[in-house]
C-alpha positions in Angstrom: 130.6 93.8 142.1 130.5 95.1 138.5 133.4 93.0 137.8 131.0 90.1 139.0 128.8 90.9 136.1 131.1 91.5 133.7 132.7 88.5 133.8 129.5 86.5 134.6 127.7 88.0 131.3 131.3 86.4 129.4 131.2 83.4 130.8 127.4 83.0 129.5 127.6 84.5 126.2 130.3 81.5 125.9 128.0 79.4 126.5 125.1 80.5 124.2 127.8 80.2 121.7 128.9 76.7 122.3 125.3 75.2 123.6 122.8 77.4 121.9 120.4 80.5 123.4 118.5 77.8 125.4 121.4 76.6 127.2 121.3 79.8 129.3 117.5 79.0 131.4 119.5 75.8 133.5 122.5 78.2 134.0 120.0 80.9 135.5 118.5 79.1 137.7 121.8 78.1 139.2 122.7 81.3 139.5 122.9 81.7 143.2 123.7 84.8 145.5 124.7 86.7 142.7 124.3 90.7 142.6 121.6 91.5 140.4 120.7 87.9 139.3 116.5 88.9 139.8 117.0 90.6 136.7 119.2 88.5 134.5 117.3 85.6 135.2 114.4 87.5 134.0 116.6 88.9 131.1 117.7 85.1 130.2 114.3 83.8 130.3 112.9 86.4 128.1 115.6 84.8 125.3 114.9 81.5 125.9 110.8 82.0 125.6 112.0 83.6 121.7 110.9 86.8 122.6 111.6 89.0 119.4 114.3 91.4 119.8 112.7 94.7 119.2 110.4 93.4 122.0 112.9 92.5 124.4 114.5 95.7 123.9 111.0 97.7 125.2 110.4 95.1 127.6 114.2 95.7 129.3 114.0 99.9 128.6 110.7 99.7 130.9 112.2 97.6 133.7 115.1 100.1 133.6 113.1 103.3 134.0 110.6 101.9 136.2 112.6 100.0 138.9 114.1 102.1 141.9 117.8 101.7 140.8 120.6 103.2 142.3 123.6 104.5 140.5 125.8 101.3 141.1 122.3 99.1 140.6 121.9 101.2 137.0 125.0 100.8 135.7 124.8 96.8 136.7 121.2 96.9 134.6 122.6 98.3 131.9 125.5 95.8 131.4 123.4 92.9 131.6 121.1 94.4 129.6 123.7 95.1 126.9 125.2 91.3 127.3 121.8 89.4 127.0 121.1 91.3 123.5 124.1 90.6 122.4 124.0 87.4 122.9 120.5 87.0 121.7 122.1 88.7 118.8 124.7 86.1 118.0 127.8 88.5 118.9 131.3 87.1 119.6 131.6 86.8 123.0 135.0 88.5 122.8 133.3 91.4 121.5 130.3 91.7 123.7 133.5 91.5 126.6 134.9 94.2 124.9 131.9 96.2 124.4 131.1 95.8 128.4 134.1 97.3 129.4 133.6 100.4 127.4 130.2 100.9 128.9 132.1 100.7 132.4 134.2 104.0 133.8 137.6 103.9 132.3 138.9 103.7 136.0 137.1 100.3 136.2 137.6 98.7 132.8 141.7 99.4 133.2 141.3 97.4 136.7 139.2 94.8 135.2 141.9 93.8 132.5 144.6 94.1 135.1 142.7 91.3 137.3 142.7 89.1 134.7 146.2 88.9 133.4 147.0 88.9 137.3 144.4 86.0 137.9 145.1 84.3 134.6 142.0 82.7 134.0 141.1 80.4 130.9 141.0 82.0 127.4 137.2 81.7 127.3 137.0 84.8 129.5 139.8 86.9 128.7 139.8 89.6 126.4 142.5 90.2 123.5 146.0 91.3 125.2 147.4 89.9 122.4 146.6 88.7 119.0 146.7 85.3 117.9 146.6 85.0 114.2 147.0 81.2 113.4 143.5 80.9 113.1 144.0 83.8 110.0 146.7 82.1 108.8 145.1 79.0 108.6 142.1 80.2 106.4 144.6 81.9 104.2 147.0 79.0 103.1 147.6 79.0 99.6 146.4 75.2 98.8 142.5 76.8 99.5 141.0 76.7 96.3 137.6 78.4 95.1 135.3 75.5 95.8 132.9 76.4 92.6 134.0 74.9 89.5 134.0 76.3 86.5 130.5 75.9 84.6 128.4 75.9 88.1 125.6 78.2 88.1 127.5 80.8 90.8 131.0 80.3 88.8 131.0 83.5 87.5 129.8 85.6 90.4 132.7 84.2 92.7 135.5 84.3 90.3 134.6 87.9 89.3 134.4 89.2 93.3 137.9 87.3 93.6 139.3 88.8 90.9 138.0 92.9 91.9 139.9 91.8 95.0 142.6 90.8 93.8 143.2 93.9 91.3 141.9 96.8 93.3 144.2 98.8 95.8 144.3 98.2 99.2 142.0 101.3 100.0 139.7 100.0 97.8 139.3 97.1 99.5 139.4 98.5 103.2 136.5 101.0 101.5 134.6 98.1 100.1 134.6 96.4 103.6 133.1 99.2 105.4 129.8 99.1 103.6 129.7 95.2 104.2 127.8 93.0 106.8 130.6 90.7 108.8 128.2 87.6 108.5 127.9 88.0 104.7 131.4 88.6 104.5 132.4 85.3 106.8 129.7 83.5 105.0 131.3 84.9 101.4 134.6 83.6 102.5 132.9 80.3 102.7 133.7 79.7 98.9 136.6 82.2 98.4 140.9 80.6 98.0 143.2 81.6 100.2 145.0 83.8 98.4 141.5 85.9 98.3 141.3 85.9 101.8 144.3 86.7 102.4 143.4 90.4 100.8 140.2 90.7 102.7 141.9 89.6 106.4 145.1 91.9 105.5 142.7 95.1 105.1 141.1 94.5 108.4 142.5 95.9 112.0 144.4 92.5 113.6 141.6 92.9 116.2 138.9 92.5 113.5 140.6 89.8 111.5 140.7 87.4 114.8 136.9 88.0 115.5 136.1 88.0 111.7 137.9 83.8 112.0 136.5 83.4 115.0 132.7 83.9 113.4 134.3 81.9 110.7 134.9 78.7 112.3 131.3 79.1 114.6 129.5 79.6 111.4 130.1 76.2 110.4 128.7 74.4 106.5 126.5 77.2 104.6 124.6 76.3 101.6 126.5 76.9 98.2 123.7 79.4 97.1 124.0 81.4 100.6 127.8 81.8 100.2 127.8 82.8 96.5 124.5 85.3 97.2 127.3 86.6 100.1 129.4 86.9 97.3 127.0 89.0 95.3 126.2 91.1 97.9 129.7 92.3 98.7 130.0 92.5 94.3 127.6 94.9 94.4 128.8 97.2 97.1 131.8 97.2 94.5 129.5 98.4 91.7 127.6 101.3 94.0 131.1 102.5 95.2 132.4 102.6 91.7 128.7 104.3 90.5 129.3 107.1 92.9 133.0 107.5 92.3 134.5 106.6 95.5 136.7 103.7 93.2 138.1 104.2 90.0 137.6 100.9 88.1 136.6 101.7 84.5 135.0 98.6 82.7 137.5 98.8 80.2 140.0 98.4 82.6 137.9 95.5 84.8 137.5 93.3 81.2 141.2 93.8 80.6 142.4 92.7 84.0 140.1 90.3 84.7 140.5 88.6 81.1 143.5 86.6 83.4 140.5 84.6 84.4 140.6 82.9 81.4 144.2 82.7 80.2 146.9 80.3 80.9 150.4 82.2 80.9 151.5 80.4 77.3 148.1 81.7 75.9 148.8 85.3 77.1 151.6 86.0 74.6 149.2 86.2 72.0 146.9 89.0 70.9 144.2 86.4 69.8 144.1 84.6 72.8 143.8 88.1 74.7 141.0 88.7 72.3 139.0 85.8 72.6 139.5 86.1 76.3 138.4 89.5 76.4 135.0 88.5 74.4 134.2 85.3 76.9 134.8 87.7 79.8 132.0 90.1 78.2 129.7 87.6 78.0 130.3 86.7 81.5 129.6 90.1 82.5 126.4 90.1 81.1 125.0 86.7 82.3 126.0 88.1 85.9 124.2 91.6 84.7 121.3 88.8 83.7 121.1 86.9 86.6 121.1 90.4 88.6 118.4 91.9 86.5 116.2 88.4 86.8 116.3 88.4 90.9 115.2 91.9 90.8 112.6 91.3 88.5 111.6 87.8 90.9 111.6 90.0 93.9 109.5 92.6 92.4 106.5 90.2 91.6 106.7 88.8 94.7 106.1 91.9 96.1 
């Protein structure tokens, strides 16, 4: 039955997720009696020989259009078509579970949730009734600290993301995610405090957020140079929105607010201080304006 597939295609994408892509050839083969399984063992191989997505994609369109299919057979095809890219892809499996059920008649997906809450299975194969947010909450405590000290060769491009996030509105921020990647943002939160994450995660759909942790966690240890280019990435966005007026953040305003940086609340009562502050913040500004500039210019003789 479809709802065979659907939850067979979950249960696998779980476990390319936990045991890797190649995981999924032993669990093919012992795929027995199952509606459809000539295909998905093809499917499954075809990931676990490295075939390049763009070819996988042809090789899977072909097989569609040329096998004798019927309507029931089609719409079985396409699901596991669907789930074996995605999972080729890296997608949460909660996602990909959700993104079956849409492809599936309305009719079918409502009966498909109601036979699980009625059956109760494990949470590996259920999709989100309800949304546990400890796992938020937990990358959001306020004793996370900025893991890049100050006078690291990334320092300044972190602390200056952090502190856009922290000043902008909240539309800003929900405009700036939109136009960001969710790897380079879960990889950016790598080196980010809590309180910073806190901003991003409360700007996201409660949905969202619980995938965006969930990547989180399964992403593991990145390289220091892979989270703060994450960082860069999502600075720029920032910059392009503000360059075609979509945000309102003068530089005036971003040296002013961001001189907190760089001030200790004592030091803040005087104009000096806020001076002096004001001056080191320039200069930060343009070694980040620098160190932009130079990897263009790096990436252009490569070229």
């Amino acid at each position: 039955m479809t709802f065979d597939t659907v939850e067979k295609l979950v249960w696998l994408s779980h476990l390319a997720r936990r045991e890797g892509l190649l995981a999924l050839e032993s669990a093919a083969y012992e795929m027995e009696g199952f509606p459809g399984v000539k295909y998905l063992k093809i499917m499954v191989l075809l990931v676990c020989d490295g075939t390049f997505p763009e070819d996988l994609e042809e090789s899977l369109f072909c097989r569609y259009f040329s096998a004798p299919l019927s309507d029931y057979a089609a719409l079985q095809y396409l699901l596991m078509m669907y789930g074996i890219m995605a999972m080729q892809a890296g997608k949460n499996p909660r996602l990909i579970e959700e993104t079956l059920l849409h492809i599936l008649p309305e009719e079918l997906g409502d009966e498909y949730v109601r036979r699980q809450e009625e059956r109760n299975e494990s949470d590996e194969i259920q999709i989100i009734t309800d949304f546990d947010m400890s796992k938020v909450d937990a990358l959001c405590s306020d004793d996370i600290e900025t893991c890049v000290n100050e006078g690291d060769e990334y320092y300044y491009i972190v602390k200056m993301l952090e502190e856009v996030l922290t000043q902008v509105d909240d539309r800003a921020v929900q405009r700036i995610l939109r136009d960001v990647n969710n790897s380079d943002l879960e990889c950016a939160m790598k080196v980010m405090s809590g309180k910073t994450r806190r901003i991003l995660f409360d700007n996201m759909s409660r949905r969202i957020a619980v995938l965006v942790a969930e990547d989180y966690e399964f992403m593991g240890t990145v390289r220091l140079s892979d989270a703060c280019g994450a960082c860069q990435k999502i600075f720029m966005v920032f910059l392009k929105l503000i360059e075609c007026g979509e945000i309102v953040y003068s530089e005036e305003l971003m040296v002013r607010e961001m001189a907190t940086i760089f001030l200790s609340k004592k030091d803040s009562e005087t104009k000096v201080a806020i001076k002096e502050s004001e001056n080191k913040l320039y200069k930060l500004w343009k070694e980040y304006l620098h160190h932009s500039n130079r990897q263009v210019g790096e990436r252009r003789n490569r070229e």
